[in-house]
C-alpha positions as a LaTeX table, in Angstrom:
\begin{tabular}{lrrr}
\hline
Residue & $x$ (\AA) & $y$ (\AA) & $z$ (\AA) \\
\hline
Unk1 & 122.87 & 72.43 & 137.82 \\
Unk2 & 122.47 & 73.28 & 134.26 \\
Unk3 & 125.58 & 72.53 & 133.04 \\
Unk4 & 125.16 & 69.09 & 135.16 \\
Unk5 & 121.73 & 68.66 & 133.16 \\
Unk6 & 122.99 & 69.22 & 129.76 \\
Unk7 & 125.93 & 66.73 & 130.44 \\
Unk8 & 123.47 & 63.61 & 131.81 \\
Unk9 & 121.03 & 64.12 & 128.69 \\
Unk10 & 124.21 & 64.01 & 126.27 \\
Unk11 & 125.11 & 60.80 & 128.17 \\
Unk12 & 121.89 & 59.39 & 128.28 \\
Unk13 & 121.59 & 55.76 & 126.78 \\
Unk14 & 118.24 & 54.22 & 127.02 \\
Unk15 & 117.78 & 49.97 & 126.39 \\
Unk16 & 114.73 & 49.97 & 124.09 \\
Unk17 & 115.62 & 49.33 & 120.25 \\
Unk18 & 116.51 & 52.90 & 118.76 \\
Unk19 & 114.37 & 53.37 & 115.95 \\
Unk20 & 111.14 & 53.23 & 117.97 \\
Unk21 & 110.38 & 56.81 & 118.57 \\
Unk22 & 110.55 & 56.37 & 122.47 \\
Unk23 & 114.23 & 53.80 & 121.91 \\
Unk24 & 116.78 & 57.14 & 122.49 \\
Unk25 & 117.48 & 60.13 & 123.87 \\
Unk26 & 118.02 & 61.84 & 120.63 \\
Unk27 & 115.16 & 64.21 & 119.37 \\
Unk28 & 113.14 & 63.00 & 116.53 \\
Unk29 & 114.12 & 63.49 & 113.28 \\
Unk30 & 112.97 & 63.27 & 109.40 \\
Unk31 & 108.75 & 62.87 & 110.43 \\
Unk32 & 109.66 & 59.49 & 112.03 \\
Unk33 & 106.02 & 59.56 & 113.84 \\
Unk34 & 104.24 & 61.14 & 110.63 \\
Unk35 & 101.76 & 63.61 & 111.20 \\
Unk36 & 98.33 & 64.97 & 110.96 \\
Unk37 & 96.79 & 66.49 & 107.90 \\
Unk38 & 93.92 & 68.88 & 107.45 \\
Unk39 & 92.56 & 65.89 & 105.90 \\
Unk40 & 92.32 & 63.97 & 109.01 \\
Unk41 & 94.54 & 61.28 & 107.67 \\
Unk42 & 98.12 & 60.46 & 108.81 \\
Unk43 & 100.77 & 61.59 & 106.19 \\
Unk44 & 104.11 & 59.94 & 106.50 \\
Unk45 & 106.29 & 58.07 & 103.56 \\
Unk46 & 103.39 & 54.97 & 103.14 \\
Unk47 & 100.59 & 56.66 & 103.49 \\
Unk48 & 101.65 & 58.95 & 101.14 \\
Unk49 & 102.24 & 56.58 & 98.47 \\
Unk50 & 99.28 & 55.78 & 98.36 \\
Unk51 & 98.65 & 58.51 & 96.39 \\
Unk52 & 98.48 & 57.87 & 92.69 \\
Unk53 & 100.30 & 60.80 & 91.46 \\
Unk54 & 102.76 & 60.83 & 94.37 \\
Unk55 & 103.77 & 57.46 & 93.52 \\
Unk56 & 103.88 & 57.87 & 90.10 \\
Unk57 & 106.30 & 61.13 & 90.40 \\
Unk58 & 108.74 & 58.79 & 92.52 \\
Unk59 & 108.80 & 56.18 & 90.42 \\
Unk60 & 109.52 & 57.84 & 87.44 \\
Unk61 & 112.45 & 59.80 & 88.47 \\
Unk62 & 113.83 & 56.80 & 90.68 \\
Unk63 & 113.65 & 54.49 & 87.50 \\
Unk64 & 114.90 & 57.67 & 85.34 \\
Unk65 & 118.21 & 57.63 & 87.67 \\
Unk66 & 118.59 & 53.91 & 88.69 \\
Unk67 & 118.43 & 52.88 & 84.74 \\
Unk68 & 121.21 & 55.91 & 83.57 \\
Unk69 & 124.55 & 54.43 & 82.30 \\
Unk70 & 127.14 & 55.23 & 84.88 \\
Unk71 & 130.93 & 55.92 & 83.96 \\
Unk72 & 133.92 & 55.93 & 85.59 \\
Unk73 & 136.19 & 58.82 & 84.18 \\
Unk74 & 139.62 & 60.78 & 84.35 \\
Unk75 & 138.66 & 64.00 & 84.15 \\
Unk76 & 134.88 & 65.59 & 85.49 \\
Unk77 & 134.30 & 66.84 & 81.78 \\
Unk78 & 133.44 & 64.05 & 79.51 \\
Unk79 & 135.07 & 65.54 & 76.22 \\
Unk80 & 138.23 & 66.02 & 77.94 \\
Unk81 & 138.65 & 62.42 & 80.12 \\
Unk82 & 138.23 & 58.82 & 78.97 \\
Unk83 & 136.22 & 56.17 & 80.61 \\
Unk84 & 137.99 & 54.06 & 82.71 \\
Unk85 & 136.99 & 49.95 & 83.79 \\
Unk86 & 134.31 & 50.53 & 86.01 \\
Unk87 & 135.06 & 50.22 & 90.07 \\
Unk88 & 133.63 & 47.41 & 92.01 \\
Unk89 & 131.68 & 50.11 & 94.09 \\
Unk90 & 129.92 & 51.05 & 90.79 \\
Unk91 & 129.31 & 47.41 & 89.29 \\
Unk92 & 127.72 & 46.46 & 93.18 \\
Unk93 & 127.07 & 49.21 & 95.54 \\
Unk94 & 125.71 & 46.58 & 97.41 \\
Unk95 & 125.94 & 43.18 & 97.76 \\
Unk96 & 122.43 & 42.21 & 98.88 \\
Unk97 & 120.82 & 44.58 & 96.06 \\
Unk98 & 121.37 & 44.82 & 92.54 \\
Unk99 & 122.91 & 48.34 & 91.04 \\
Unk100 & 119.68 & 49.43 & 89.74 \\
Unk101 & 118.01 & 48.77 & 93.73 \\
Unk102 & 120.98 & 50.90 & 95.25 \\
Unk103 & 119.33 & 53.98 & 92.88 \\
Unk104 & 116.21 & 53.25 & 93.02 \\
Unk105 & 116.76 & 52.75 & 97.17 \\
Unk106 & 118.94 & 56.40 & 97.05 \\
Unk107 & 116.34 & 58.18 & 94.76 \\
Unk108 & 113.24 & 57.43 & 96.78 \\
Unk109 & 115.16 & 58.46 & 99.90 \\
Unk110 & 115.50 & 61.82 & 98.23 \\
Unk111 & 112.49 & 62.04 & 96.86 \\
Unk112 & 110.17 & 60.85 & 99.73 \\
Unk113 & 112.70 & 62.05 & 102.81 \\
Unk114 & 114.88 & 64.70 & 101.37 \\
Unk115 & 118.14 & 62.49 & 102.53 \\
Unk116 & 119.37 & 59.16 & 102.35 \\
Unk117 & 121.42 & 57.30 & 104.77 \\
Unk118 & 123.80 & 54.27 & 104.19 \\
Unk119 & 126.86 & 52.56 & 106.29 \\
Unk120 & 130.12 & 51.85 & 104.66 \\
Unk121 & 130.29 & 48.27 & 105.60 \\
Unk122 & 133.88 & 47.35 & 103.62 \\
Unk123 & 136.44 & 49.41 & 102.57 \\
Unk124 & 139.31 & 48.25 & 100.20 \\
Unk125 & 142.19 & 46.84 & 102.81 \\
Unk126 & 144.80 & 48.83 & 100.70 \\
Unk127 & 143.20 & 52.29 & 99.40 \\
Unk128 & 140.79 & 52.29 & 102.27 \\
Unk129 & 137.95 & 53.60 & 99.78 \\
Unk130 & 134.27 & 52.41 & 100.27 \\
Unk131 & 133.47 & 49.19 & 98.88 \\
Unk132 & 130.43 & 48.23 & 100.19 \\
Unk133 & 127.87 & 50.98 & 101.19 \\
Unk134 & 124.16 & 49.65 & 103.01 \\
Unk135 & 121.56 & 51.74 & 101.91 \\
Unk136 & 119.65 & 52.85 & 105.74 \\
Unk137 & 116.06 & 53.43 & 105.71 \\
Unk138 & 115.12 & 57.06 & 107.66 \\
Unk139 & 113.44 & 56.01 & 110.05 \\
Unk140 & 115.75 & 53.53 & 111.54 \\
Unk141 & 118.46 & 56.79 & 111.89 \\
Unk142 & 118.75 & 59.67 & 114.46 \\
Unk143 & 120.57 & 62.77 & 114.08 \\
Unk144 & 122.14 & 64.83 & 117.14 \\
Unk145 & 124.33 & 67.38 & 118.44 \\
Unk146 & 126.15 & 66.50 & 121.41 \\
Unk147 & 127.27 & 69.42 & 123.77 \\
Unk148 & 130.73 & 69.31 & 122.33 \\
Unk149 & 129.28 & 70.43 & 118.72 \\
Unk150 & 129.79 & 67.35 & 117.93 \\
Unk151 & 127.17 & 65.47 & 115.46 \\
Unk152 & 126.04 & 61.70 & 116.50 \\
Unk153 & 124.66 & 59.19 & 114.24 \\
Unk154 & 122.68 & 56.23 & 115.25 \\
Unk155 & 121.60 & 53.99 & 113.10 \\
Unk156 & 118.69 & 51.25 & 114.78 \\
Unk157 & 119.70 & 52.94 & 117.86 \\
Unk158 & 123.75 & 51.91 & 118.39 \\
Unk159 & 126.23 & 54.85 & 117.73 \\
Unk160 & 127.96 & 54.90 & 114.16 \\
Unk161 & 131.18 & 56.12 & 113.85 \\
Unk162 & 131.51 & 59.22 & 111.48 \\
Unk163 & 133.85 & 57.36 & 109.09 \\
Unk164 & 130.81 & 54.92 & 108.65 \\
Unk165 & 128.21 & 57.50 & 107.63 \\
Unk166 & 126.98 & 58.54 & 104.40 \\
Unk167 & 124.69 & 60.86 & 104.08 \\
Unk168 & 122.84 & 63.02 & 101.24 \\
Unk169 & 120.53 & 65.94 & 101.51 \\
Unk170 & 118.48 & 67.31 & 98.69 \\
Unk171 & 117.19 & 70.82 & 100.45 \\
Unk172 & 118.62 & 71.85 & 103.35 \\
Unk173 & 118.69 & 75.12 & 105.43 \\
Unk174 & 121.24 & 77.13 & 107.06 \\
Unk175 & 122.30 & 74.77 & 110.60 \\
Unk176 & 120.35 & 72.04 & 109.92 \\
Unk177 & 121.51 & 68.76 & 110.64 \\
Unk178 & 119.57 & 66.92 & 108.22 \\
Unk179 & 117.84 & 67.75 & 105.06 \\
Unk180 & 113.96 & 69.12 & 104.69 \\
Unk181 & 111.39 & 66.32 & 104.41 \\
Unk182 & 108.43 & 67.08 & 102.02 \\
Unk183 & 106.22 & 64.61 & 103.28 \\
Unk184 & 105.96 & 66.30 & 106.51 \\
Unk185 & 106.16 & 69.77 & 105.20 \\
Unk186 & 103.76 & 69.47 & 102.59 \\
Unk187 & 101.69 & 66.47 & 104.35 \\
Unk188 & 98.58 & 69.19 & 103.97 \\
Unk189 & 98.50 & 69.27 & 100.20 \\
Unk190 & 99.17 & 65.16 & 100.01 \\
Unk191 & 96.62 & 64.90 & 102.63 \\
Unk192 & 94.01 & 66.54 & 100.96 \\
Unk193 & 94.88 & 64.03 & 98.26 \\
Unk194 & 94.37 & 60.90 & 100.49 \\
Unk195 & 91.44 & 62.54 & 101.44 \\
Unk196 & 89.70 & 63.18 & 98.36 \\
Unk197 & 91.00 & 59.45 & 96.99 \\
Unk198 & 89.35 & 58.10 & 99.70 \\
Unk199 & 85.63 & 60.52 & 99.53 \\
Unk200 & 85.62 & 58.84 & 95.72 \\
Unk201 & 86.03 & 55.56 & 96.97 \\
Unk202 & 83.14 & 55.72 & 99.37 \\
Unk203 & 80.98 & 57.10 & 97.02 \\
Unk204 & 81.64 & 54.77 & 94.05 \\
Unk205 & 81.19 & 51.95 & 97.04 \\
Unk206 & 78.15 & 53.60 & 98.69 \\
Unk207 & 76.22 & 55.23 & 96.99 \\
Unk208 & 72.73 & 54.26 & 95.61 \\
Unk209 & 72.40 & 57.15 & 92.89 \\
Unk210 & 71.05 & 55.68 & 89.56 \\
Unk211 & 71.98 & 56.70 & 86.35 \\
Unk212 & 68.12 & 57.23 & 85.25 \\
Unk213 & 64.92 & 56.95 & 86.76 \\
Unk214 & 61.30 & 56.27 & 85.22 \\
Unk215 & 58.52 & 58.08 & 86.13 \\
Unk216 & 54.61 & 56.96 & 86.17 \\
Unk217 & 51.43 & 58.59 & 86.69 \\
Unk218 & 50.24 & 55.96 & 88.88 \\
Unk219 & 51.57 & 54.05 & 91.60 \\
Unk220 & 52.78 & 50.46 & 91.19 \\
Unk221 & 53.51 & 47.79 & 93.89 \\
Unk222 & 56.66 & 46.37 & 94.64 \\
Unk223 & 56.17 & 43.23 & 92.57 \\
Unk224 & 54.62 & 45.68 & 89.55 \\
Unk225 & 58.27 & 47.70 & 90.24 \\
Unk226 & 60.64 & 44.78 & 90.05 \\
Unk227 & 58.28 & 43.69 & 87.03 \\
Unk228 & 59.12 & 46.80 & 85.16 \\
Unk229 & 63.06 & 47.07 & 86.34 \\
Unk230 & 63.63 & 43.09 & 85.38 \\
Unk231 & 61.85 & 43.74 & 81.70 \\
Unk232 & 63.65 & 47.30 & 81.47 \\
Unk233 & 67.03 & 44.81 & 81.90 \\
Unk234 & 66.60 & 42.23 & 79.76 \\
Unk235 & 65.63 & 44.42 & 76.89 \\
Unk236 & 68.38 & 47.06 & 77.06 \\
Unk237 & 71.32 & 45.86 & 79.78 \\
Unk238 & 74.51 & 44.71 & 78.22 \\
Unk239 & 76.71 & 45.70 & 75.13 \\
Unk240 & 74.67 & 44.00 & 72.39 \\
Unk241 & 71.79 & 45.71 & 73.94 \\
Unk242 & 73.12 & 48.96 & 75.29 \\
Unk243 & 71.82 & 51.21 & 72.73 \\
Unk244 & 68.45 & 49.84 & 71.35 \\
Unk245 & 64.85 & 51.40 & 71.21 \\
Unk246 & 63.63 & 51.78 & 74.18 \\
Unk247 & 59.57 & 52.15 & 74.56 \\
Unk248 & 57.75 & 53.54 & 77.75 \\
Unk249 & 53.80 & 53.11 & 77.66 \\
Unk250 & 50.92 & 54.03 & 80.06 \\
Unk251 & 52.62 & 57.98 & 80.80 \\
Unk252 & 55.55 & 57.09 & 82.01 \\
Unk253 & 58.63 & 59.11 & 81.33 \\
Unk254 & 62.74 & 58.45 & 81.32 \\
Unk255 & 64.28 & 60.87 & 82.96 \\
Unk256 & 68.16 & 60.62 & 83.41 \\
Unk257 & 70.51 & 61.47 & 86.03 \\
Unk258 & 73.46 & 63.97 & 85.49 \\
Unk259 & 76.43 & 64.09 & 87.78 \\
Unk260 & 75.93 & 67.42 & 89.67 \\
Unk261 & 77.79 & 70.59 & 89.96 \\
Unk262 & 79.62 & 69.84 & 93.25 \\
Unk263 & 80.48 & 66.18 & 91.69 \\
Unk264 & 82.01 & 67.56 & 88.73 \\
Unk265 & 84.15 & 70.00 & 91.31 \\
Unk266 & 84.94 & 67.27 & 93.15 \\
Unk267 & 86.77 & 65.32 & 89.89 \\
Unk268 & 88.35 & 67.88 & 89.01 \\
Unk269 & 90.07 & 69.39 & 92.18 \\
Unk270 & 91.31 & 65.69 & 92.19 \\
Unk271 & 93.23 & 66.50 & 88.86 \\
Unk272 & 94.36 & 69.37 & 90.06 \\
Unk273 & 95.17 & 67.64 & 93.02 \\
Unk274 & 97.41 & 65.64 & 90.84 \\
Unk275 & 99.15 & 68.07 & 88.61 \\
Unk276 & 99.83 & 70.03 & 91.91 \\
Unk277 & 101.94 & 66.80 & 93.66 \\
Unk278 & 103.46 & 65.95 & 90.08 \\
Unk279 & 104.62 & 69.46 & 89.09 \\
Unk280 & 104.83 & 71.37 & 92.18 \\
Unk281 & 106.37 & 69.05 & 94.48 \\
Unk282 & 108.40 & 66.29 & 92.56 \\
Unk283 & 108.63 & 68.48 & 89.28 \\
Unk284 & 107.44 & 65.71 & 86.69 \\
Unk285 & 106.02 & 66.65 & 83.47 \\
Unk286 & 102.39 & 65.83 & 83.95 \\
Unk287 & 102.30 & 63.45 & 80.23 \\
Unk288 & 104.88 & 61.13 & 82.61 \\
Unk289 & 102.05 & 60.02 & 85.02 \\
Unk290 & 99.03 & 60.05 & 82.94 \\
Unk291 & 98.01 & 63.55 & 82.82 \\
Unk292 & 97.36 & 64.63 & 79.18 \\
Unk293 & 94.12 & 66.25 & 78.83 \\
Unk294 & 95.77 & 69.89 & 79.56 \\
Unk295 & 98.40 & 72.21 & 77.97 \\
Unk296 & 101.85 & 72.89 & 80.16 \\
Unk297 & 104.57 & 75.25 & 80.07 \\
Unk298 & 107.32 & 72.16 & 80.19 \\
Unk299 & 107.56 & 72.38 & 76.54 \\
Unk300 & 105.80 & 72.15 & 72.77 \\
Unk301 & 106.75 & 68.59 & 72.63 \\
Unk302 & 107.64 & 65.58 & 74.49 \\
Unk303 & 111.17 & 65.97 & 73.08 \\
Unk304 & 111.69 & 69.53 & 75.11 \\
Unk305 & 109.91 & 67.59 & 78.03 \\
Unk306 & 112.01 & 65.43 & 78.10 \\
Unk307 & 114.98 & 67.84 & 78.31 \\
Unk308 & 112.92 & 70.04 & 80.77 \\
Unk309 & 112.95 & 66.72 & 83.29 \\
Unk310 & 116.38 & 65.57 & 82.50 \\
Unk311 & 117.99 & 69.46 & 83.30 \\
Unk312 & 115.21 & 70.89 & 85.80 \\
Unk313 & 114.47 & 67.45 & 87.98 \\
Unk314 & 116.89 & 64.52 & 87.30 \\
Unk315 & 119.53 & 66.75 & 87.46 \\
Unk316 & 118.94 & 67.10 & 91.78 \\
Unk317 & 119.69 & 64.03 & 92.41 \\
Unk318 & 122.43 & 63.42 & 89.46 \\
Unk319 & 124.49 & 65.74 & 91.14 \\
Unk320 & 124.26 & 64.58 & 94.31 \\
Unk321 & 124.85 & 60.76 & 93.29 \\
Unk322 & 127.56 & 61.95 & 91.30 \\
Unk323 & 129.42 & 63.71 & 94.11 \\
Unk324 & 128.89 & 60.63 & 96.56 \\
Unk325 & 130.78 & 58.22 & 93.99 \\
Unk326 & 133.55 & 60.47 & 92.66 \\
Unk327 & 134.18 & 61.04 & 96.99 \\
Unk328 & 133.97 & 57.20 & 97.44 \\
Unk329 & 137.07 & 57.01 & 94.34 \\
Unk330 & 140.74 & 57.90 & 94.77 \\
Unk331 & 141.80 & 61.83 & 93.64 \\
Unk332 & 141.57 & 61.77 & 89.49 \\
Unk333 & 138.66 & 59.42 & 89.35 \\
Unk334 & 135.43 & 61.08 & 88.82 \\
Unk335 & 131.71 & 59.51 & 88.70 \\
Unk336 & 129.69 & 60.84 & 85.92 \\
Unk337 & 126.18 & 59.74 & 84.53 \\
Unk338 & 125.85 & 59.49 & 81.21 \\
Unk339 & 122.48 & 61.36 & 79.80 \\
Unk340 & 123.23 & 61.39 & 76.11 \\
Unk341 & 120.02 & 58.72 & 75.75 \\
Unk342 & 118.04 & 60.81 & 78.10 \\
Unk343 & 118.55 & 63.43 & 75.70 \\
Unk344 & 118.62 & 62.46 & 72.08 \\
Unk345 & 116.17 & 63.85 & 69.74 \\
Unk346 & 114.24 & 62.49 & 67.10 \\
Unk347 & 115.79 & 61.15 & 64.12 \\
Unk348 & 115.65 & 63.93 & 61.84 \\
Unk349 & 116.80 & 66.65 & 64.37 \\
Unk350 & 119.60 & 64.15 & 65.22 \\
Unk351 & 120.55 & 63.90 & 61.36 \\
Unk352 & 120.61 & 68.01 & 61.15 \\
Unk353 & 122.47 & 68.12 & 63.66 \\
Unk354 & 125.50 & 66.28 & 63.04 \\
Unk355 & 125.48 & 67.40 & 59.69 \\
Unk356 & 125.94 & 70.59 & 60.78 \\
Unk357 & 128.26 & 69.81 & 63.04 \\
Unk358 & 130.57 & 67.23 & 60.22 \\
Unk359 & 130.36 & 70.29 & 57.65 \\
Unk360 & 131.04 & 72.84 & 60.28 \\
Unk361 & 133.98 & 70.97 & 61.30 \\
Unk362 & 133.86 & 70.73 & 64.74 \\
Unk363 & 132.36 & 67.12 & 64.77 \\
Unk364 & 134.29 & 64.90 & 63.43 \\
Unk365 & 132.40 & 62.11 & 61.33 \\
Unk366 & 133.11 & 58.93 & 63.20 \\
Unk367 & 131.90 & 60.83 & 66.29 \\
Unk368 & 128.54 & 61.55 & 64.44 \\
Unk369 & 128.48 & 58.15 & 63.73 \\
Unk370 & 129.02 & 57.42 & 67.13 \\
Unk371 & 125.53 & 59.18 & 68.00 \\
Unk372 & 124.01 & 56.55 & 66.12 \\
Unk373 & 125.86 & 53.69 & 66.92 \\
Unk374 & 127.31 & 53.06 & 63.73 \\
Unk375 & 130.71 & 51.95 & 63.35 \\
Unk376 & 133.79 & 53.73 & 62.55 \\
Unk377 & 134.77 & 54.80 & 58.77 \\
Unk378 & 137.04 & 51.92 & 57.32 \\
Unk379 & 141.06 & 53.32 & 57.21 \\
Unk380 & 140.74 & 56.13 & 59.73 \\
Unk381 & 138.73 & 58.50 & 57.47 \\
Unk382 & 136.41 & 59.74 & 59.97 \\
Unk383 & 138.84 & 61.30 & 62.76 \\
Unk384 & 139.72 & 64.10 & 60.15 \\
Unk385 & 137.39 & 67.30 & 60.73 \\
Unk386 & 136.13 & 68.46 & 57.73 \\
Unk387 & 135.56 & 72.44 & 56.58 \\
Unk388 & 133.36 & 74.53 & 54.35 \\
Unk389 & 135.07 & 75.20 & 51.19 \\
Unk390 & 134.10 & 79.39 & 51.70 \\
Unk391 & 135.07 & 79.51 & 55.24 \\
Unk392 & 137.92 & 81.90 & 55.54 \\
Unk393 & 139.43 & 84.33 & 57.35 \\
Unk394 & 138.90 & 88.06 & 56.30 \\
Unk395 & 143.18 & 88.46 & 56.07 \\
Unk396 & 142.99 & 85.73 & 53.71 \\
Unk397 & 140.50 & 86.95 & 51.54 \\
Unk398 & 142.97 & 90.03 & 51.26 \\
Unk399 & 145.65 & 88.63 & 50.20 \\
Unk400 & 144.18 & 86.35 & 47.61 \\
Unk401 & 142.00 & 89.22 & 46.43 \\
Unk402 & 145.58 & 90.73 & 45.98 \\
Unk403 & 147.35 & 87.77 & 44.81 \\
Unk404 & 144.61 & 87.48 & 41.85 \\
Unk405 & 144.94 & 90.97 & 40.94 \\
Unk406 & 148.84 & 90.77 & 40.60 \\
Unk407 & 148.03 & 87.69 & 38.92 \\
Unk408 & 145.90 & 89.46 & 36.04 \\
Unk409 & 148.20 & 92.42 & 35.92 \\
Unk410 & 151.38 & 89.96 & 35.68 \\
Unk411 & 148.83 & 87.61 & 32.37 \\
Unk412 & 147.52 & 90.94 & 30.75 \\
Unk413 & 151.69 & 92.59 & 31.21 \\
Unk414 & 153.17 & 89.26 & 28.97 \\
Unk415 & 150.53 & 89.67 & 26.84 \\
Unk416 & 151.95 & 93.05 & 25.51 \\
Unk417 & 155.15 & 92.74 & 26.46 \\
Unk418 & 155.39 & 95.85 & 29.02 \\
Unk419 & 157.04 & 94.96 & 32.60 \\
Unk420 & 154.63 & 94.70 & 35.30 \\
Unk421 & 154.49 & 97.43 & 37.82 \\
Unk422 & 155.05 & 96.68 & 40.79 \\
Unk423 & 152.34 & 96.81 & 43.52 \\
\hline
\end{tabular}
């Protein structure tokens, strides 16, 4: 009966559309419902951008990877391979999207999901090799294992055939079918940010706290109040205003109102809040979404930032876009971004450097000219690699140290006509 079970619920086809959560058989996958925070709010992928440093993190490294220069090349090692004309997969992923959309589309996936999904929808009719590949939102796909071992795809609930199916995971574990989403995994922290985005919001909305009061000795009326609060205004409200003398008869006193202890917790457990999602989840230098009134460990300067992000964030989902192309190309073509812009320094250090590297000879100068986009030298002159004149080899050194001896022996020898000994 078990066995009998097992083999109705692998053949089990149900007739609503498959990517609502009650359309299939297959068990839910990638937080397709969302779930509940200690927050009280619902965390899934919209919700959660919502949050300002959440979608500030995304969008950075999505534009960081969709606006990369993208090269065809023989060989996986740039200094070894030359580019080759780029492939029609690379110029248009897909039709209906511009380039940049394809890696923006493939970088959120990673970012927000932990794996993108896409269809090959044409293949060239003589290499067979993708041409066409539709980027698949998560929640329109299901992943299964049948009771064969097999693994079933459905994408908006119809079967797709294994030769169809792309897909990318940026942290998996050991057996799992599809790749760890942080949204649900970490929907407490992001919560807590929704949360505490949405407390501030009430109580810039709501609340009736003044910024100063003014107390009398005496009591007033109402129409004696809104007397003294309409003359308070006209004599002190607005820019041109803002800061003149101010003078309180009959006892009464100005007494302003501070933001309180708890307040000031509250603002800043919402940075912290912020620098958590930024650096702990997406791994974005916090200067890249707006955070700068604090020190961090990514560097001294936005230069090493920069090179902090490029090798310890962009370089995820490089690797795995890179590995999807060169797969999608015939054997000896390999996809490679190109990151020298990502990672050029300033000026000056840029100048050092390839002086160093022209005098050093092991940069040759139309190649440091290169760096800056400057034109070749005129007749070829810059493809010859230059050396120091006092770099040498120690055997050398010997035998011209030798040499010049014999030399002096052979000068001062003529000089008074003896032979020269021999050495």
């Amino acid at each position: 009966m078990a066995f009998l079970s097992r083999a109705i619920t692998a053949l089990e086809r149900r007739g609503a559309p498959g990517y609502l959560p009650w359309g299939d058989s297959t068990p839910l996958s990638n937080s397709m419902t969302g779930g509940q925070s200690a927050g009280g709010f619902i965390v899934n992928e919209k919700s959660s951008l919502q949050v300002t440093a959440v979608y500030g993190s995304v969008s950075v490294i999505a534009g960081a990877v969709a606006s990369l220069p993208l090269d065809l090349m023989t060989s996986p090692h740039r200094r070894n391979g030359k580019v080759l004309p780029p492939s029609p997969l690379l110029q248009h992923p897909y039709a209906e999207i511009s380039a940049i959309d394809w890696w923006t589309q493939f970088t959120l996936s990673l970012a927000l999901r932990g794996n993108f999904y896409g269809q090959i929808v044409q293949r060239d009719p003589q290499t067979l090799f993708p041409l066409q590949i539709k980027p698949v939102h998560p929640d329109h796909v299901a992943v299964g294992r049948l009771v064969d071992g097999t693994i079933e795809y459905r994408y908006w609930g119809q079967i797709v055939p294994k030769d169809q199916v792309i897909h990318v995971k940026l942290l998996s574990v050991p057996e799992a079918l599809t790749g760890l989403n942080p949204v649900e995994y970490l929907r407490t922290i992001i919560g807590g940010a929704l949360a505490a985005d949405n407390y501030a919001n009430s109580f810039f909305q709501n609340s009736a706290l003044p910024s100063a009061v003014i107390e009398t000795p005496e009591d007033y009326d109402e129409e004696e109040v809104k007397a003294w609060a309409r003359a308070w205004k006209q004599m002190h409200q607005g820019t041109g205003q803002s800061q003149g003398l101010g003078i309180i008869t009959g006892g009464a006193t100005l007494k302003p109102i501070t933001i309180t202890p708890a307040q000031a917790q509250f603002l800043q457990s919402r940075q912290y809040s912020a620098a958590q999602i930024s650096g702990q989840i997406f791994r974005v230098p916090p200067h890249m979404i707006g955070i700068v009134d604090r020190t961090t460990s990514w560097g001294t300067g936005i230069e090493q930032q920069e090179m902090g992000f490029v090798r310890n964030t962009l370089i995820d989902y490089i690797a795995r876009g890179e590995q999807l192309m060169t797969a999608c190309h015939p054997p000896g073509q390999f996809v490679r971004f190109d990151l020298s812009e990502r990672l050029r320094g300033d000026k000056l250090s840029r100048f050092q450097a390839n002086a160093l590297g022209v005098a050093g000879g092991f940069l040759l100068p139309d190649e440091a000219r290169a760096d800056e986009d400057l034109p070749p030298l005129p007749g070829g002159i810059g493809k010859t690699a230059l050396a120091p004149i006092n770099a040498t080899t120690l055997k050398q050194m010997a035998t011209e140290s030798v040499q010049s001896q014999q030399q002096k022996q052979n000068v001062a020898a003529g000089q008074s006509g003896d032979q020269p000994q021999q050495p």
